[in-house]
C-alpha positions in Angstrom: 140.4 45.5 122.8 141.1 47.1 126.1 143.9 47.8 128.0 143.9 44.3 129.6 143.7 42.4 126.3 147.4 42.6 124.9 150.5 41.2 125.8 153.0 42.7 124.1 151.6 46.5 124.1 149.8 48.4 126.6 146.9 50.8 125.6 145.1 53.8 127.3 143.4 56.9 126.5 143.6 60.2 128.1 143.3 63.9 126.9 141.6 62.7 123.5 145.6 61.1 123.1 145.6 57.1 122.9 149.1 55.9 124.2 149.8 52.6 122.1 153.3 51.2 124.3 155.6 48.7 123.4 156.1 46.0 126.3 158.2 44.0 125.8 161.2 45.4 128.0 162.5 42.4 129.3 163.5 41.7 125.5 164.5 45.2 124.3 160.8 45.1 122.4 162.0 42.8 120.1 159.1 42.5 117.6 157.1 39.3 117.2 153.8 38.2 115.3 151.6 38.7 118.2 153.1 42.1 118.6 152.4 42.9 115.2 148.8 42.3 115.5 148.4 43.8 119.0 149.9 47.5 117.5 147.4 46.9 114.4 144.6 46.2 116.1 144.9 49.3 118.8 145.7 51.5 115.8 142.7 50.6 114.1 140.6 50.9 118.2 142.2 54.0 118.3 141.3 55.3 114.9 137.7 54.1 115.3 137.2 55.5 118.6 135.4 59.5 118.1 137.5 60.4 121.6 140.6 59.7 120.2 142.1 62.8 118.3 145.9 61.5 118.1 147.8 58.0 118.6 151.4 58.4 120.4 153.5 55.3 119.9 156.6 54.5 122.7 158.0 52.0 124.4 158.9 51.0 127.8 162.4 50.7 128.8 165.7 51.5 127.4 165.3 50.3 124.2 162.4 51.2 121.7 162.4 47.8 119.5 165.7 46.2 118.2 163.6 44.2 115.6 162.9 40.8 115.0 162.8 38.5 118.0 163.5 35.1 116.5 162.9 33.3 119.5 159.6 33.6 119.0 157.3 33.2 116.3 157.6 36.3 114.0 156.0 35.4 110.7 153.1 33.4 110.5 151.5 31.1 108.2 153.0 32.7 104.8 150.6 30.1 102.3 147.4 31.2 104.1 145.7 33.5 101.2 145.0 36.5 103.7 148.1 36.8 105.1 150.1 40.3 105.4 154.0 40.1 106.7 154.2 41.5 109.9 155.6 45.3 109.4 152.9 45.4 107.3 150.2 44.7 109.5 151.1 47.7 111.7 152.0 50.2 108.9 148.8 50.2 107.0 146.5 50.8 109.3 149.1 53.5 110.9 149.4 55.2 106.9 145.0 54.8 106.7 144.6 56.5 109.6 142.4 59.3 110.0 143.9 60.6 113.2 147.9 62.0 113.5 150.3 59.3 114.5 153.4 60.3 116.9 156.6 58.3 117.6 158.6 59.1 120.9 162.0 56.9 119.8 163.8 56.7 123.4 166.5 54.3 122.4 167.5 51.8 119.6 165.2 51.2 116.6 166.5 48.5 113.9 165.1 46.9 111.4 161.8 46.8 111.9 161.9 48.7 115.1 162.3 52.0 112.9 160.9 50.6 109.1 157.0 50.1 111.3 157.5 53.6 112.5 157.5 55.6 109.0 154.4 55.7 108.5 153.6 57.8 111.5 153.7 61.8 110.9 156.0 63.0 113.4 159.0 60.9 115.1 160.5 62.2 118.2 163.6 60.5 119.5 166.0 61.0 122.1 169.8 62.2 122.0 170.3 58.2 122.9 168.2 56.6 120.0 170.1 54.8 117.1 168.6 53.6 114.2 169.7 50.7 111.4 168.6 49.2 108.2 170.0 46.3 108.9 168.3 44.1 106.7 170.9 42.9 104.1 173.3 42.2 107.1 170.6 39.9 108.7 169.8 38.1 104.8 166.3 39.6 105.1 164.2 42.6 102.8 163.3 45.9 104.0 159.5 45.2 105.0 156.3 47.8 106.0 156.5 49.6 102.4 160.0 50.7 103.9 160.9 50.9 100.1 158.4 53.3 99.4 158.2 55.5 102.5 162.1 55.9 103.2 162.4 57.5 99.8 159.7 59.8 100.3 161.2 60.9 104.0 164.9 61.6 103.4 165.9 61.0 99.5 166.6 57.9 97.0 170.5 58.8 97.8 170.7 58.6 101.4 167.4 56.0 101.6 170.0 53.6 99.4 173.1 54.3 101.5 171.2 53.3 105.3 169.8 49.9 102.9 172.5 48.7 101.5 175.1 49.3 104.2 172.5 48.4 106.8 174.6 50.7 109.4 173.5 51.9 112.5 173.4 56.0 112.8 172.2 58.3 115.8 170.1 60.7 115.8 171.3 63.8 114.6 172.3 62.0 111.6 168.5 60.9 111.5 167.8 64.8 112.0 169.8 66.2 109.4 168.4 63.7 106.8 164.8 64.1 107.5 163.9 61.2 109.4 163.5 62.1 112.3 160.9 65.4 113.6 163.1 66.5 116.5 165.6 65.3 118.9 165.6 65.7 123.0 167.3 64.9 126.0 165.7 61.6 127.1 164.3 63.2 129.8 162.4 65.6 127.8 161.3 62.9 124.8 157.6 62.2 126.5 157.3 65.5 127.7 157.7 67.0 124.1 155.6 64.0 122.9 152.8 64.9 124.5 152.8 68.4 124.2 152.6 68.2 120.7 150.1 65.7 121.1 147.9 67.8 123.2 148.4 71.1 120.8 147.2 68.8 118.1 144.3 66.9 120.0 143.1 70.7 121.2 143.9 73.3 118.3 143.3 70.7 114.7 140.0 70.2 113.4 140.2 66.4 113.4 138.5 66.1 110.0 141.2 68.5 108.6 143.7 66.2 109.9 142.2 63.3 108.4 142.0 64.6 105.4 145.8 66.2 105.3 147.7 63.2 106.6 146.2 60.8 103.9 146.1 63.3 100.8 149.3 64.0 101.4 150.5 60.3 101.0 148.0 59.6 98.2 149.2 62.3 96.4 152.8 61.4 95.8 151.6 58.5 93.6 150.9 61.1 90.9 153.7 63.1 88.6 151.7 66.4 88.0 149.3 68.3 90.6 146.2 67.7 88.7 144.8 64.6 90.8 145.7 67.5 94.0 143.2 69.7 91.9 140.7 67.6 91.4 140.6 66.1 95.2 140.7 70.2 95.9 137.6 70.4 93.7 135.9 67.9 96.5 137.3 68.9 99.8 136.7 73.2 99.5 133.5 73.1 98.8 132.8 70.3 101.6 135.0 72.2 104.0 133.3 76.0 103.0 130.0 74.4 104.3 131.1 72.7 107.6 130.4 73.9 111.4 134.3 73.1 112.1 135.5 76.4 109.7 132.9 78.9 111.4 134.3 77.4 114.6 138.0 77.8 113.2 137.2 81.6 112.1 135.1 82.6 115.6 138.1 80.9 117.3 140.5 82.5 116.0 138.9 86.4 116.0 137.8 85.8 120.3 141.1 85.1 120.4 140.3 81.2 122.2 141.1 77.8 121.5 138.7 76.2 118.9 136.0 73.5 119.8 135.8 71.3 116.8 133.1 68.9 117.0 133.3 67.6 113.4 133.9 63.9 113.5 136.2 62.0 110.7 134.6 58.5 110.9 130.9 60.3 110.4 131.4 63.8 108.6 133.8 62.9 105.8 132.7 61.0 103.1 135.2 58.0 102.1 138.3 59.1 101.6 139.1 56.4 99.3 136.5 58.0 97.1 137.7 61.2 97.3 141.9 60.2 96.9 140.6 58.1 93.7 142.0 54.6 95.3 140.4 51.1 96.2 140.4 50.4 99.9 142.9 48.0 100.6 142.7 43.9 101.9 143.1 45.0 106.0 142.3 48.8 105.7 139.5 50.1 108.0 136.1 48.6 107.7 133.1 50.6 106.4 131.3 52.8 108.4 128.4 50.5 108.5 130.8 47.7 110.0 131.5 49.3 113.2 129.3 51.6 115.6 
């Protein structure tokens, strides 16, 4: 899909960086079904596309995403066999991702607006940006895996306090718990975005990244570091014999930046294989599925 083929989000590609923007300004980006396929489906054209080296998620406006926009449609057809809730359609491809994920949070995020984000590695927000679990004081469920990843980010404790009060809380409340990578003048959110995004896309190998961002995640299933020993077992001996390390090394002696050419779609093998986990129902096809 290019940029002309969504409605709610805008896509483009520059500096190896694919911009994924919400665009829905005129309703504070209030989230909707269509929404939730359009960021799936240019996180998986990202992901898929060798050019692309990191995915930066923002929004236009003032506001990032209050949520749910129940004017429109925002759940689908829930007794069709196939279907996903919505959240959930944007965080798994975001969390199977072989290529870095960055949030630039300008304003508001509830519900939602902040649960589809935590899947990314790095959120970014501005001094402006407030954030709410506001599902219990809506009558709805926490949704995305937001269960599962809030814990991971900031604590049981604290991941049971934002739930259950639902209360809204600004960023350096976000900071200090671990939610949140950074905070910025809103001025200065993008700027910082992309600079980060540009130190990634220009100094990490992509496969390293690849293989970091979902080991990382897979690993936390497991209560001892064995199954991190035996994926170690698989990944040295792969990475000892790759072009990107002798690249890495003569880089970094000359004293320049690197120029990996290793490619995460073609040069790893399947990660599920590796991480010791079935590909889930909506994960990225096979390699033989696409180009």
């Amino acid at each position: 899909m290019g940029t002309g083929s969504y409605s709610t989000i805008t896509y483009a590609v520059a500096e190896s960086i694919a911009t994924i923007t919400l665009n829905r300004p005129h309703a504070r980006n209030g989230f909707t079904l269509a929404m939730a396929d359009e960021l799936g489906a240019a996180i998986t054209a990202a992901d898929l596309d060798d050019e692309v080296r990191v995915v930066l998620l923002t929004a236009a406006g003032d506001y990032f995403c209050v949520g749910m926009d129940f004017a429109e449609p925002s759940i689908g057809d829930t007794e069709d066999p196939d279907w996903d809730e919505p959240s959930t359609r944007v965080a798994r491809p975001m969390v199977n991702a072989n290529k870095p994920v960055i949030v630039a949070i300008q304003g508001p995020a509830v519900g939602v607006g902040i649960s589809m984000t935590l899947a990314a590695d790095f959120r970014l927000v501005s001094e402006r940006a407030r954030f709410g679990f506001v599902f219990a004081r809506r009558g709805l469920f926490p949704e995305g895996g937001s269960t599962w990843f809030l814990p991971q980010l900031v604590g049981l404790a604290k991941a049971k306090e934002w739930m259950l009060t639902g209360r809204v809380f600004d960023a350096d409340e976000a900071l200090a718990a671990g939610l949140v990578t950074s905070v910025h003048p809103p001025e200065d959110l993008l700027p910082a975005a992309y600079a980060l995004a540009r130190d990634l896309a220009v100094h990490i190998a992509p496969t390293s990244a690849a293989v970091i961002r979902r080991a990382l995640v897979a690993m936390t299933a497991h209560g001892s570091p064995e199954a991190a020993f035996a994926l170690d077992r698989r990944t040295i001996p792969h990475a000892a014999k790759s072009s990107d390390l002798a690249e890495g090394i003569s880089s970094f002696l000359e004293k320049r930046p690197p120029r990996f050419t290793g490619v995460p779609r073609t040069d790893l093998p399947e990660l599920e294989d590796w991480l010791g986990f079935e590909r889930p129902r909506g994960s990225l096809p096979d390699r033989g599925d696409h180009p």
